[in-house]
N, C-alpha and C positions, 0 to 999 in steps of 0.2 A: 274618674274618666267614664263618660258616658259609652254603655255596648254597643254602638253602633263605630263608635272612633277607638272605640278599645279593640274592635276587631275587622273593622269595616266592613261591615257590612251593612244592609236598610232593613227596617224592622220591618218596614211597610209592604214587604215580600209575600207572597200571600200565603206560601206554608210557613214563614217564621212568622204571621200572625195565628194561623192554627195551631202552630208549637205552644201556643201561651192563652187558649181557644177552650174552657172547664166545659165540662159536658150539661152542668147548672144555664151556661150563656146559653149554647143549643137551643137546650130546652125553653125556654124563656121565650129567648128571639124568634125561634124557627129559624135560622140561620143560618147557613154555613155547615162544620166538619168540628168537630173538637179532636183534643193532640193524643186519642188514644191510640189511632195505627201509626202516629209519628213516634210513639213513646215506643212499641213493638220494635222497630227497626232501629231504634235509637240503642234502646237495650242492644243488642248485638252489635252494632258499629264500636260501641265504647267497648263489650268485652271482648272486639277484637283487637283495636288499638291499644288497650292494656294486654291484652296476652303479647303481642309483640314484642313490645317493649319492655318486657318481663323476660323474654325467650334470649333476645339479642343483648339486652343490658344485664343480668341476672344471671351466675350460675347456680340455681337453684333448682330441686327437685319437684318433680309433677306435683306434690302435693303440697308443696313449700309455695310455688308458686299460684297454687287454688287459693290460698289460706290470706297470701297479699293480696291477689286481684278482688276477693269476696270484700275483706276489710274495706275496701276501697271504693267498690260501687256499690254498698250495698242501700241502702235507704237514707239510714242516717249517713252517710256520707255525700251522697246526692244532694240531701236536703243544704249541708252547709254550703257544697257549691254552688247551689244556687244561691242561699244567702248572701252571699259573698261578690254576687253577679246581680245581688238586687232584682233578681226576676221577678219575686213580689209585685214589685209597682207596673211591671207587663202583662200582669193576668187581666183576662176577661173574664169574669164570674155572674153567674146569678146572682139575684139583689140576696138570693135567702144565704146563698153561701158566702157573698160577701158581708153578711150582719152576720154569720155568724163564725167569723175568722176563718174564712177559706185563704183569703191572702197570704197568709202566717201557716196555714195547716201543711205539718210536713210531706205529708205522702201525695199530697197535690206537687208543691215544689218539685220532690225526687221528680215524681212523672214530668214534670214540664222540664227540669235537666237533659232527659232523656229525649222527650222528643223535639229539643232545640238542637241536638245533637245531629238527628235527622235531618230537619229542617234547611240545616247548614249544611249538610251532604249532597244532599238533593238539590238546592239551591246555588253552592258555590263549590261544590267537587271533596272530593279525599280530603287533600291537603290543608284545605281550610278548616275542617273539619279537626283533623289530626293535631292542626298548632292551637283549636281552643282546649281539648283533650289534655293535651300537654303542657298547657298555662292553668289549667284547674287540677286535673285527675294526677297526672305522672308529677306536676311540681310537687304535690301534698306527699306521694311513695317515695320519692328524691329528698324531701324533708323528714321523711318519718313522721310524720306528722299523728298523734298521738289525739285526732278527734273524736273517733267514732268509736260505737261501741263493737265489741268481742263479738266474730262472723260465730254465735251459740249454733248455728245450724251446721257446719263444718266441724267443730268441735266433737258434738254429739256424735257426728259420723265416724266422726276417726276412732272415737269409745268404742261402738261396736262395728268397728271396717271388717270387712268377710267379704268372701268373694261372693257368698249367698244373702249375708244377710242388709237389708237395706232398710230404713228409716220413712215411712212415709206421713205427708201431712194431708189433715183433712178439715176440711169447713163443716163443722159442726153447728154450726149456727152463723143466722146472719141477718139486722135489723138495721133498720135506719131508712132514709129515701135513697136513691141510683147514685145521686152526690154525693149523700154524708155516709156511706154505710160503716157498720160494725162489723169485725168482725170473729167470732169466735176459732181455733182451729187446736186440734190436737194432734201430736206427733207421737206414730204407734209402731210398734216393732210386732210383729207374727199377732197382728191383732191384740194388741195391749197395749190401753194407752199409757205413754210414759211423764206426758205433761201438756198442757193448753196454755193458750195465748188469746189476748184479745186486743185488737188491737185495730185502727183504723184503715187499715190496707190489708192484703193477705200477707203482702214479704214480712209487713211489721210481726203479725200475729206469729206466721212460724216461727219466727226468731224468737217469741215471748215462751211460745210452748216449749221450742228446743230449750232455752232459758231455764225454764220450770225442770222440763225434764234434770238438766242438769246440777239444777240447787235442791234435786232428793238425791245426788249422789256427791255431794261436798266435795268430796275427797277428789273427784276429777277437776275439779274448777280450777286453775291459774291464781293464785292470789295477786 
């Protein structure tokens, strides 16, 4: 079923066409807004609609319920809902990032998740917004659904939780063009790094460095 009758609404809306608007087209065309302040706002509308529905359906504890909500929006998790929603064939890209798998690239997807999300808030209210959240995000926590990788960035925290102590990540390097970047990050405790990440987005990288951190202490890992 096509997303326009899957949820009726029209593509040709002019923020659900910047919802799906790569910063690559911008730049190209001169055109227009690409979906990066939809993605901003987007991010928060989903993890408020999940925190919800985690509060009211869920007796679970504050940390019990950080640990679902993370699993759930975090990148790779994004990236399949969009898979699954076929966004792909709705992006607008540059010729360069379209030759060179922007289509497919996941940390593009995650973002356009995000600011379709907006897009549909802004355009057709809460509710409409809430019942596509709820046919993607809360069907997949209602299924258990078992696709995404381990939130290593909560993990880590909970290893060393303190009321003082806290985990910070840092961009330690970063190459590529404004489209394609790289990028390096490491996550350090009292100024010591504990592991890096590199990775195509920043959410990715932390998660690679918390990652690292964690696979030089085995013995914490979940088999």
């Amino acid at each position: 079923m096509e997303l326009e009758e899957k949820y009726g609404i029209n593509l040709n809306e002019k923020l659900i066409k910047r919802a799906f608007t790569h910063s690559s087209y911008v730049n190209e065309t001169k055109k227009g807004e690409d979906y990066e302040r939809l993605e901003f706002l987007g991010d928060k509308i989903l993890d408020f609609i999940v925190s919800e529905y985690l509060y009211i359906n869920e007796h679970l504890t504050e940390g019990e319920m950080t640990k679902i909500r993370a699993s759930y929006v975090c990148e790779n998790a994004l990236y399949e809902y969009s898979k699954r929603l076929n966004f792909g064939k709705y992006l607008r890209l540059g010729k360069g990032e379209e030759s060179t798998g922007g289509r497919n690239r996941k940390a593009i997807l995650a973002d356009v998740f995000e600011a379709f999300l907006a897009s549909i808030y802004i355009t057709y209210g809460f509710n409409k917004v809430k019942e596509i959240i709820y046919d993607t995000v809360i069907k997949s926590i209602e299924n258990k659904e078992d696709l995404f990788l381990k939130d290593y960035k909560s993990t880590l925290q909970e290893l060393i939780q303190s009321d003082k102590e806290s985990v910070i990540y840092e961009v330690i390097n970063e190459t590529g063009p404004s489209h394609d970047k790289t990028f390096t990050i490491a996550v350090k405790l009292d100024n010591v790094t504990l592991g890096v990440g590199v990775a195509g987005s920043k959410k990715e990288a932390e998660q690679e460095a918390a990652k690292d951190a964690l696979s030089k202490q085995a013995k914490f890992i979940d088999s």
